[in-house]
C-alpha positions in Angstrom: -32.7 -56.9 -53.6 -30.1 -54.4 -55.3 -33.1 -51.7 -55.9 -34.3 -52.1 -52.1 -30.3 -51.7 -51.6 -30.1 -48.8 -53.1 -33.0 -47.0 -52.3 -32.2 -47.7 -48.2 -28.6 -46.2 -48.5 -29.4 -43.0 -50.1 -30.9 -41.6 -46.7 -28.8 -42.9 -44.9 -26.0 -41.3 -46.5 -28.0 -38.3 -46.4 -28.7 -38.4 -42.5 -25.0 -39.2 -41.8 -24.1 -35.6 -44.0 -26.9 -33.7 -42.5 -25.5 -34.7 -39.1 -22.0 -33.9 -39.9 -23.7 -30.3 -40.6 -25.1 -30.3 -37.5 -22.0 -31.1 -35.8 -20.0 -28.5 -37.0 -22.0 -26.0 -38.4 -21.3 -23.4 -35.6 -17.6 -23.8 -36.1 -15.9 -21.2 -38.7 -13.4 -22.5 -40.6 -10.1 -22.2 -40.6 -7.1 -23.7 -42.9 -3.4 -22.7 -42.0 -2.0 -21.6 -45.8 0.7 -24.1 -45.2 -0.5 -27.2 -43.1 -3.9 -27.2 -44.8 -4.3 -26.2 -48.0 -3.3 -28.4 -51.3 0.1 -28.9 -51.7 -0.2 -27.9 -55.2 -2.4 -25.9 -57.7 -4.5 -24.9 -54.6 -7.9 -22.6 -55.7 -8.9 -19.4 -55.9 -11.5 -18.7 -53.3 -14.1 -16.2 -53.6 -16.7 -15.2 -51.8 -19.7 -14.1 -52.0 -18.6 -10.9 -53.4 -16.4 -12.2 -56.0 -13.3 -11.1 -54.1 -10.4 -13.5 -53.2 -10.4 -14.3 -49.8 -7.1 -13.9 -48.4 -4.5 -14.9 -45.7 -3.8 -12.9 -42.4 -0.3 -13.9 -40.5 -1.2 -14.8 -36.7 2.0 -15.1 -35.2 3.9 -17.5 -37.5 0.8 -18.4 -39.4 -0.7 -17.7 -42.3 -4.5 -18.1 -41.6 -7.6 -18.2 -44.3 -10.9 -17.4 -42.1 -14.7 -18.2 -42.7 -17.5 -17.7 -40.7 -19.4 -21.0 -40.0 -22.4 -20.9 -43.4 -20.2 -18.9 -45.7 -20.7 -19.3 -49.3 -17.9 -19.2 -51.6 -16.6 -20.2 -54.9 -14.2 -22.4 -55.8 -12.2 -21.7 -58.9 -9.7 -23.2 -61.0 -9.6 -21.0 -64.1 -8.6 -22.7 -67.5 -8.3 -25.9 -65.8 -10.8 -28.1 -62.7 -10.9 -29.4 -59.8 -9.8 -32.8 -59.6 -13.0 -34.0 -57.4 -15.0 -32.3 -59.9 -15.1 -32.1 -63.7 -16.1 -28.3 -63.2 -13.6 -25.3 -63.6 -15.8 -23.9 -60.3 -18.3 -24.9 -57.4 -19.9 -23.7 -54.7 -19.1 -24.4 -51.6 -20.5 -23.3 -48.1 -18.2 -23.4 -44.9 -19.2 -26.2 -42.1 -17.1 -25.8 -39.4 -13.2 -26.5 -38.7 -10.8 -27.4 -42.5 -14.2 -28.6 -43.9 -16.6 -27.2 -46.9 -20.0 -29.0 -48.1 -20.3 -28.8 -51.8 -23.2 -30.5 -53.4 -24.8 -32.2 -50.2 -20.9 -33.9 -49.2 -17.8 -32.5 -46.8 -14.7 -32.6 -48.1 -11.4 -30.9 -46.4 -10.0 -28.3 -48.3 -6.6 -29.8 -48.8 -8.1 -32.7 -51.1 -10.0 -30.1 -53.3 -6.9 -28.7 -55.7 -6.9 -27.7 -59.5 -5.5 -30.1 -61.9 -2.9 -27.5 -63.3 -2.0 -24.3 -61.9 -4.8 -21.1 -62.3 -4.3 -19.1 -66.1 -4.8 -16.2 -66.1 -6.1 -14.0 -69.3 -6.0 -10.5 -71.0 -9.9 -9.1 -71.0 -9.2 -6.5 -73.9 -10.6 -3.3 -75.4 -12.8 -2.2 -72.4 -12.9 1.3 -73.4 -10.1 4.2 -73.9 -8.1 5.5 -71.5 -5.2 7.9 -70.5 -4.8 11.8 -71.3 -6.9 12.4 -74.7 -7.8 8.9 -74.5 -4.4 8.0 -76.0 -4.2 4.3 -74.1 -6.8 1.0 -74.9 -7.7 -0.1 -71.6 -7.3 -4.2 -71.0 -7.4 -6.2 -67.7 -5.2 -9.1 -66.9 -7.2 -11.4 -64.1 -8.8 -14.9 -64.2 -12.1 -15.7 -66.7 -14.5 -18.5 -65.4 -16.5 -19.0 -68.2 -19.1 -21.4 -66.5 -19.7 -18.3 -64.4 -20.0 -15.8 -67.0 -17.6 -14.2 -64.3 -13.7 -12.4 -64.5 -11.7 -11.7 -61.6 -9.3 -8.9 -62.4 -5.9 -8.6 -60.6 -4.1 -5.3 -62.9 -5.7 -2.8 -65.2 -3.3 -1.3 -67.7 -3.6 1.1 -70.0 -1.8 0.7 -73.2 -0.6 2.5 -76.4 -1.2 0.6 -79.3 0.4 3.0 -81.5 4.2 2.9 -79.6 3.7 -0.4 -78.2 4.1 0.9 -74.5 2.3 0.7 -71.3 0.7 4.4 -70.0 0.4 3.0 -66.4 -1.0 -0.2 -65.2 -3.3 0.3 -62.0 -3.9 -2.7 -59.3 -4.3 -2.8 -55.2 -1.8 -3.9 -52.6 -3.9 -5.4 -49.2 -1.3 -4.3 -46.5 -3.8 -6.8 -43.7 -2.8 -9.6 -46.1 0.4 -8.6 -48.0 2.7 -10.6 -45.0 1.0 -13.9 -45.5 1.8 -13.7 -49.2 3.0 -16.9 -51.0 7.0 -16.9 -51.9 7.8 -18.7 -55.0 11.3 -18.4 -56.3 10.4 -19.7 -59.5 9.3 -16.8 -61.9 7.2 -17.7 -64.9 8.9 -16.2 -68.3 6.7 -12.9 -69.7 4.5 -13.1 -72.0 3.8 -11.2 -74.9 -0.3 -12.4 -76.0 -0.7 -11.8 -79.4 -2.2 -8.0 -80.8 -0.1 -6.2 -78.7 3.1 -5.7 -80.0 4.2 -5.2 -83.7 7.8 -5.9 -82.6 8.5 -9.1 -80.5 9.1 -8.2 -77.2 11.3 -11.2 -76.3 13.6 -10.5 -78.8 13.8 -6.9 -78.0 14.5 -7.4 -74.7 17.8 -9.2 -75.2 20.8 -7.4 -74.2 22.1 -8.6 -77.9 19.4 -6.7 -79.4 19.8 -3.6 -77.1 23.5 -3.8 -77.5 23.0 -4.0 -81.3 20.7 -1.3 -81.5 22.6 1.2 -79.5 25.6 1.0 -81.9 22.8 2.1 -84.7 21.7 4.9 -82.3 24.8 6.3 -81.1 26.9 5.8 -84.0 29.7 4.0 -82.6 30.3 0.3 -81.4 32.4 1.4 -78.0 30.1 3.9 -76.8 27.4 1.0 -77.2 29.6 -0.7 -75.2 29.6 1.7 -72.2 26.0 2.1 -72.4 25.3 -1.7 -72.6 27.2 -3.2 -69.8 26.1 -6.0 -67.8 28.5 -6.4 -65.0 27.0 -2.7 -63.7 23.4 -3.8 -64.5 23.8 -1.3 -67.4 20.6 -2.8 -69.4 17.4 -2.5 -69.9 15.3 -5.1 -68.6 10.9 -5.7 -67.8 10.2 -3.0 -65.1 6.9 -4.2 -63.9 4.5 -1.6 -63.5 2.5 -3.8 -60.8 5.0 -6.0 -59.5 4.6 -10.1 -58.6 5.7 -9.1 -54.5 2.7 -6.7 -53.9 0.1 -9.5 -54.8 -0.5 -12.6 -52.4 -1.7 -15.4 -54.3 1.3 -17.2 -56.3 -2.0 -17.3 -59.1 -1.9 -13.3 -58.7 1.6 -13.0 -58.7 2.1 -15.2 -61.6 -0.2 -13.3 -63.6 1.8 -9.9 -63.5 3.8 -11.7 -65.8 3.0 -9.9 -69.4 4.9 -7.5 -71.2 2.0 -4.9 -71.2 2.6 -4.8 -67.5 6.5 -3.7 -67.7 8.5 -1.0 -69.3 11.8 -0.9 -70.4 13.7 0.2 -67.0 17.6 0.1 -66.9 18.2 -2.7 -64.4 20.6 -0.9 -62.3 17.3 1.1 -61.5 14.9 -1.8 -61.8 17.2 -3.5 -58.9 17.9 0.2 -57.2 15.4 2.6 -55.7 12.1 1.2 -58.0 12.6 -1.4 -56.1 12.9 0.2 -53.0 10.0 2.3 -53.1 8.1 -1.1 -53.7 9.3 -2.1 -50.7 8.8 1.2 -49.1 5.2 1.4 -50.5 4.1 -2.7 -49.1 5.4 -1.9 -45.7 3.4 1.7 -45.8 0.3 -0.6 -46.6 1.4 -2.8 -44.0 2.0 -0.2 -41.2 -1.7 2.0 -42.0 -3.6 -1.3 -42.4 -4.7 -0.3 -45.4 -5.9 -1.4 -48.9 -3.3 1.0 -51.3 -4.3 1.6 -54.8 -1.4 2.3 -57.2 -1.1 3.5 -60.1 2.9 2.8 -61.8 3.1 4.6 -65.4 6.1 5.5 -68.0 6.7 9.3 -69.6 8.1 10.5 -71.9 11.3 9.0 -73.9 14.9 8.6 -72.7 17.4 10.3 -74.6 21.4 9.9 -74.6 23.9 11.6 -76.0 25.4 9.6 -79.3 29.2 9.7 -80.5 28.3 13.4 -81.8 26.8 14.5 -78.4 23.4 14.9 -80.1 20.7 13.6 -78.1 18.7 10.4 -79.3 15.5 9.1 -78.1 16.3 5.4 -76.9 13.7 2.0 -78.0 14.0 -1.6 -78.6 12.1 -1.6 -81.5 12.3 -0.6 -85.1 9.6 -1.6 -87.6 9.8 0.4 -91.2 11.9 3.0 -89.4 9.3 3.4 -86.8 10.5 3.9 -83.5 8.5 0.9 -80.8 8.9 0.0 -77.2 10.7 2.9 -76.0 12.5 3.9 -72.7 10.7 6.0 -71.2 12.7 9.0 -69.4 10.8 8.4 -66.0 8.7 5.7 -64.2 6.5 7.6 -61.7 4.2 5.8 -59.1 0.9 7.3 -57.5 0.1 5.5 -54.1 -3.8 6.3 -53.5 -4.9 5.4 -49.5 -8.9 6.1 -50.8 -10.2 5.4 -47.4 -8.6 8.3 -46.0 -8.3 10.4 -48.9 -4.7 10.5 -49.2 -2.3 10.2 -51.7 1.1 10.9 -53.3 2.8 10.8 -56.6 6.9 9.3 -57.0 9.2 9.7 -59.4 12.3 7.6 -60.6 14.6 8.9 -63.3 14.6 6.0 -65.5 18.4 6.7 -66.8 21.6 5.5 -64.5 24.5 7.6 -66.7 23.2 10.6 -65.7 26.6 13.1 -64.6 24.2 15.5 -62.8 20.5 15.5 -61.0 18.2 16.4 -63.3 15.1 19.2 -63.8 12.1 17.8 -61.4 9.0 17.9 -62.9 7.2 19.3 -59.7 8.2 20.8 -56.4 10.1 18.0 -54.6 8.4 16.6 -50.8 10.4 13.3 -49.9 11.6 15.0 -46.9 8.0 15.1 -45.7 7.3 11.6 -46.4 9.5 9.0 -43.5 8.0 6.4 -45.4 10.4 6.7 -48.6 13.6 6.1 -46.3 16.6 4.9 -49.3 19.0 7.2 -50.9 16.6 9.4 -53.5 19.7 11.0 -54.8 21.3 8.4 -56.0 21.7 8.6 -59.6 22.9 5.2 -60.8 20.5 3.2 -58.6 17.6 6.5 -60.3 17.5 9.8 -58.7 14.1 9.7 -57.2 11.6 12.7 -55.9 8.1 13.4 -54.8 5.4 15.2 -55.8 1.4 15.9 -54.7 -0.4 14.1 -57.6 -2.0 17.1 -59.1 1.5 18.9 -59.2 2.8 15.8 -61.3 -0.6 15.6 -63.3 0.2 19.3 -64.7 3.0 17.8 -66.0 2.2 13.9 -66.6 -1.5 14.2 -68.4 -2.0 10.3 -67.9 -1.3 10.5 -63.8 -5.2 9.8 -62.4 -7.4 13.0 -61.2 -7.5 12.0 -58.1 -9.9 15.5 -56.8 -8.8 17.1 -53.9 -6.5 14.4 -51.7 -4.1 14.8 -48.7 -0.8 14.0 -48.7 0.6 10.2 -47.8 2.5 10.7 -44.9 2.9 8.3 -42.0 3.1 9.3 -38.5 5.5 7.9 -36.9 4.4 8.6 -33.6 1.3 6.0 -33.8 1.2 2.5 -34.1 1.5 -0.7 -31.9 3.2 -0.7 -29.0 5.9 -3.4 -28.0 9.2 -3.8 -29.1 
């Protein structure tokens, strides 16, 4: 009786599926980020194209679309899915918060990871940067079972001066409003082959503090350099920074040191992060996919108790100078769609007495879009450039070919208050 049981049941469960297709298979789906989605350790989604698919804000909502039959891919890299014992499945939208995966609905809420996504460091994919100086890695999200890696940041890096050339990622201004907030902020990390110097310790305003008396030859003057109550330190400048991703998975995984610089923080918390800001909303006002490109050059140098300059670095291994301060961060915001770009550049140095020598002809006042104080020198004097007039001068900046410039015109747009 248990066999015949068994053997009636299975069609019927079937039929009762199949007609829950049929019901709602003409519906798209739709989850609202924050009424519908897993409270915690939600997935990454990819479609059929092994991109994430993202949030759009409607109104006050933050909205994930399919159309009704898409196939995606549910991922929760280095961990599962807690219906499943697979780190990813394949799922095809139904109709309304609903996804089939193997023959059974199931609302997306109920299908979360069982720890939050990790991301990894895909290393050694080929040389990069002027003379091929830089190793190129990507930080992203390996699913092994797929034989598949979603990458999130590509950064060049010298493994000779432990320091990052540029990292390179993509900003989605149709999505970048729906992002997630998190306050909490994972610590960096360092992954192991990178540095010959740890990069935690360096970072410490002890270290820096102690260091500087070493480089400038006196303990006071140190003191003046290293000061914490003006933000007079150096802390991670991230080249791609958490804000311009979506995802809290993305976000989170901006979080290595091969993705930051040594910026002084009055500047890190001053006008580099103001062009950030100035560069999401210009991705947010053209409705475009930015690429951008956020590099370090050169060394920073100060004057020590003799007035000689010294190159400034966090790191000393067998009297080799590591980790340095670079003298400038630059950024290069690439609209490929329309063939338009343009190149920034912050002086990475707050106790600067005077503006200093620009490396190429100067256009902020042609660009509205970069609207805070560029001549500010403790919060990092700040001018623009076309990207081949800073490439003549920064070899690792990206030949772009022959590009417009960025602007915005202010003149266009929606209409409305």
């Amino acid at each position: 009786v248990l066999g015949d049981t068994i053997v009636t049941m299975a069609p019927l469960t079937t039929l009762v599926v199949l007609g829950l297709f049929l019901l709602v298979s003409c519906e798209d789906c739709a989850w609202n980020k924050d009424k519908n989605y897993p409270t915690k350790n939600p997935p990454l989604i990819l479609d059929a194209s092994f991109k994430l698919v993202l949030p759009v804000l409607e109104g006050e909502d933050r909205m994930v679309r399919l159309s009704a039959g898409s196939k995606v891919t549910l991922a929760c890299p280095g961990s599962s899915l807690t219906k499943f014992k697979s780190e990813a499945v394949k799922a095809t939208c139904i109709g309304a918060h609903l996804l089939a995966v193997d023959g059974k609905a199931f609302s997306l809420k109920k299908l979360r990871c069982r720890s939050p996504a990790k991301s990894t460091i895909r290393r050694e994919l080929g040389r990069c940067g002027a003379g091929d100086l830089g190793h190129l890695q990507a930080i992203g999200f390996d699913i092994p079972t797929l034989s598949k890696f979603y990458e999130v940041i590509r950064v060049c890096y010298d493994n000779e001066a432990d320091t990052t050339l540029y990292s390179e990622h993509i900003i989605h201004g149709a999505n970048i409003l729906a992002k997630d907030v998190d306050l909490k902020r994972p610590p960096f990390k360092a992954s192991s082959g990178f540095f010959n110097v740890s990069a935690n310790t360096c970072y410490t305003k002890a270290n820096q503090l102690k260091l500087m008396e070493t480089l400038l030859g006196d303990s006071d003057l140190a003191k003046t350099m290293i000061d914490s109550r003006k933000q007079f330190y150096l802390a991670r400048g991230h080249m791609a920074p958490d804000a311009d991703f979506v995802t809290e998975a993305e976000q989170d995984a901006t979080y290595y040191y091969i993705n930051a610089v040594p910026q002084w923080q009055a500047f890190n918390n001053g006008n580099w992060k103001f062009l950030e800001f100035a560069t999401r909303r210009l991705a947010v006002e053209s409705s475009s996919s930015l690429k951008v490109y956020s590099g370090g050059w050169g060394v920073l140098e100060l004057a020590d108790i003799n007035n000689n300059a010294v190159d400034i670095y966090l790191g000393l291994v067998q009297k080799k100078a590591l980790l340095p301060a670079p003298a400038i961060t630059w950024k290069v915001v690439y609209e490929e769609s329309r063939q338009r770009a343009v190149a920034i550049v912050g002086v990475n140095n707050p106790h600067l007495k005077e503006p200093p020598t620009k490396l190429c002809p100067d256009l902020c006042n042609s660009l509205a879009w970069v609207d805070f104080d560029v001549n500010n020198l403790v919060q990092g004097f700040t001018y623009c450039c076309t990207v081949d007039d800073l490439r003549q001068a920064v070899p690792h900046v990206p030949d772009l070919g022959d590009v417009d410039l960025l602007t915005i015109d202010t003149t266009e747009g929606p209409g409305g208050c």
